[in-house]
C-alpha positions, 0 to 999 in steps of 0.5 A: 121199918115199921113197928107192931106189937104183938101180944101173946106173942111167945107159941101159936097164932102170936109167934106165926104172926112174928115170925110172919112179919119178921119176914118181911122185914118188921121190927117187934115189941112180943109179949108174953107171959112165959119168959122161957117160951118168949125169949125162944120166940125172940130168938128165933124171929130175930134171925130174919134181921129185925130188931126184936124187943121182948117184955114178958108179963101180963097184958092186965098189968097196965105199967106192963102195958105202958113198957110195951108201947115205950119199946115200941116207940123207942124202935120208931113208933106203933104201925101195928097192935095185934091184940092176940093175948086170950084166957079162956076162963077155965080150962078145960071149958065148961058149962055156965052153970058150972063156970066160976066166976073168977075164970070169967072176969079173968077172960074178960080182963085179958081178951077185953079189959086189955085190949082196950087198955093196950089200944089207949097206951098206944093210940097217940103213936097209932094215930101218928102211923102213916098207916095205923093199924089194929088186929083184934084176934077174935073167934067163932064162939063170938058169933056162934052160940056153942056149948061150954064155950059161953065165957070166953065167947063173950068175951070175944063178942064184947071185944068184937064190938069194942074194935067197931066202936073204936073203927066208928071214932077213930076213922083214919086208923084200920081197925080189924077184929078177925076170927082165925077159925080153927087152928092146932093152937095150946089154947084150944087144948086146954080148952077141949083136951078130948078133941084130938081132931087135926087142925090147921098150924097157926103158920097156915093161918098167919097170911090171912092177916098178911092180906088185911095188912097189903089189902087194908080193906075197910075196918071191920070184922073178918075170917082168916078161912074166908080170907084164905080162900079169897086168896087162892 
C-alpha cells in the first residue's frame, strides 16, 4: 500500500485528507500537535483498515521530523508528503504594523522552515517512490495582497516558490504547492473570529487534491476551486 505523511493532520484540511486517502486504502504516518485531537483522528481513519501511525509534536522539532519519516519508512516508504501544518503568526491576524515579530518567525518556521526540513528527511525515500510526491498546502494570501493577512502570506508565498525550486531540482518527483481557497477550517477562526461568513467543509475540498494525485498533472502551483470545478 502506498504510504503519506500528513502533517497537521489532527482536525480540518489534514484530517480530510487522512480520512480521504485512508479510503482508498493509504496507509498513514499524522502528525500534530494536539495528542487528544490527534489520537481521535487516528482512530477514526483507522476504521478504513489501514495502518495508521500517529506522532504528536511540532514540525520545527527536527528529531520530531526524523520520527515521522522513520514511521514511515517502517510501513514501507514516502509516496506522499502533505505539508499542511500552518501558524499563522498572531492570532487573530493583524496589520504589519502591529504584527510581532516573534508571530512572524513563528509562521515562517512552521509553514516554511518545516517544510522544507521535513521534504530533506524524507527526500531519499521519496526519491525511492515509484511515484514521489509532494503537496505544499499553500493559500490565497500568497498570491493576493490582503489587509492583516501579510505575515502569514508571506510565509506561503516563500513556501510557494521553495516547492518550485525543488520541482526545478528534483525532476522525477511531482511537486504541488495548492491553495484550497476557502475553507470552514479552525485556522481561519482564529485568524479572523468576526468572519461568520459559511464556508465550505475541508471534506469538500479534500478530492481536489485526489485528482492531483490520479491525474499527476505537471509539478506546480494549483486551486482546489479551479480544480474542483474542472472536475464536474
Amino acid at each position: 500500500m502506498p504510504v503519506a505523511i500528513i502533517t497537521g493532520a489532527s482536525k480540518g484540511l489534514g484530517r480530510a485528507l487522512a480520512e480521504a486517502l485512508a479510503g482508498r486504502g493509504w496507509d498513514l504516518v499524522l502528525d500534530a500537535r494536539g495528542a487528544e485531537a490527534l489520537a481521535d483522528t487516528a482512530g477514526a481513519v483507522s476504521a478504513h483498515g489501514t495502518r495508521v501511525t500517529a506522532l504528536p509534536g511540532d514540525v520545527t522539532d527536527a528529531a520530531h521530523r526524523a520520527e515521522l519519516v522513520a514511521a514511515a519508512w517502517r510501513l514501507g516508504g514516502v509516496d506522499l508528503l502533505v505539508h499542511n501544518a500552518s501558524a499563522l503568526g498572531a492570532e487573530p491576524l493583524v496589520r504589519l504594523a502591529e504584527l510581532p515579530l516573534e508571530g512572524l518567525r513563528r509562521a515562517l518556521e512552521v509553514n516554511l522552515v518545516a517544510g522544507l526540513g521535513l521534504v530533506r528527511e524524507a527526500l531519499p525515500l521519496l526519491r525511492a517512490a515509484r511515484a514521489g510526491a509532494v503537496i505544499a498546502v499553500s493559500s490565497d494570501a500568497a498570491a493576493e495582497a490582503y489587509e492583516t493577512w501579510g505575515g502569514y502570506g508571506a510565509s506561503k508565498a516563500a513556501l510557494d516558490h521553495l516547492m518550485a525550486v525543488l520541482a526545478v531540482e528534483e525532476p522525477e518527483l511531482r511537486v504541488w504547492a495548492v491553495d484550497p481557497g476557502d475553507m470552514a477550517t479552525d485556522l481561519y477562526a482564529a485568524a479572523v473570529p468576526d468572519d461568520w461568513e459559511p464556508r465550505p467543509e475541508p471534506a469538500a475540498v479534500a478530492p481536489a487534491f485526489l485528482r492531483l494525485l490520479d491525474e499527476r498533472p505537471a509539478s506546480g502551483r494549483y486551486g482546489a476551486p479551479a480544480l474542483l470545478d474542472e472536475a464536474r
